[in-house]
N, C-alpha and C positions, 0 to 999 in steps of 0.2 A: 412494492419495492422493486424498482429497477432492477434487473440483474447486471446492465450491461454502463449504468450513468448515462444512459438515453431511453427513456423510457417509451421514444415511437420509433426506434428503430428494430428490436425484435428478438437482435443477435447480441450475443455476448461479446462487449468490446474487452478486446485485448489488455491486459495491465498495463502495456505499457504505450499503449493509445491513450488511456486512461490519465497517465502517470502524466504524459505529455501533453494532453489538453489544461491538465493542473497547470502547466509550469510556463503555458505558449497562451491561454485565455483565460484576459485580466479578470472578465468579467466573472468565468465560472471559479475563478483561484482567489476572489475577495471573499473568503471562507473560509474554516477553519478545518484542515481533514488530519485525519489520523488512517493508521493500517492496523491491521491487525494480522500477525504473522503467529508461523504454529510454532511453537519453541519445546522441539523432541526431547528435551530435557528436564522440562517442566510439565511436560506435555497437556498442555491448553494453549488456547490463541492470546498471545502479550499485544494489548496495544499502546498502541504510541504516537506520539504526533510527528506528521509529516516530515515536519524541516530537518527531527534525529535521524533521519536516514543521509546515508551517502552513498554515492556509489563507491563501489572497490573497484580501486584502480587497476587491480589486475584481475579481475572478471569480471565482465558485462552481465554476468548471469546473475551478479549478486550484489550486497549493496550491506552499507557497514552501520555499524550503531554501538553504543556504549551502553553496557549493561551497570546495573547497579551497584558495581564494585568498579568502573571506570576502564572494566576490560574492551578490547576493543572486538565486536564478535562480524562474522560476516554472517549473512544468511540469504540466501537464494531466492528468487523472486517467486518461485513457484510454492512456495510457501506462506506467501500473501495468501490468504484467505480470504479479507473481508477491509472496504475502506468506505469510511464515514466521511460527508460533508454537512457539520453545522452538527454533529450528534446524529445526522439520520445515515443510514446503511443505505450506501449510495450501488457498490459495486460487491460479491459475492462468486467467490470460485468455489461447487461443490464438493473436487475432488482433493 
């Protein structure tokens, strides 16, 4: 498994090198990806498919989605954990 979504280059790519190859190459983004973010209040990893994210308009650090009662929550990017393309575990943050 990749850690980084490039499997010959070595280094752990950044989330949101990541995030922005999804959104900028048609090629690697005809796929279906999901995240998986830590939810301190359930505390396990919730995933979700890509496109429920938004960003929050008023922090870059963080990005918005609708929980299961239609709240609107923000949650931090550093909280991404884990994202899948196709079902397979593309990209992993350990800490």
């Amino acid at each position: 498994m990749p850690r980084s979504g490039s499997a010959d280059s070595g280094r752990m790519v950044p989330l949101h090198e990541l995030l922005a190859r999804i959104r900028w190459d048609e090629g690697f983004a005809a796929a279906h990806f999901e995240i998986a973010y830590l939810d301190h209040v359930e505390k396990r990893l919730i995933r979700i498919d890509l496109g429920e994210m938004r960003p929050d308009p008023e922090s870059h650090s963080m990005f918005c989605i609708l929980d299961r009662d239609g709240n609107l929550l923000s949650v931090p990017y550093h909280r991404v954990k884990q994202v899948f393309r196709n079902g397979e575990l593309i990209w992993q943050r350990e800490h």
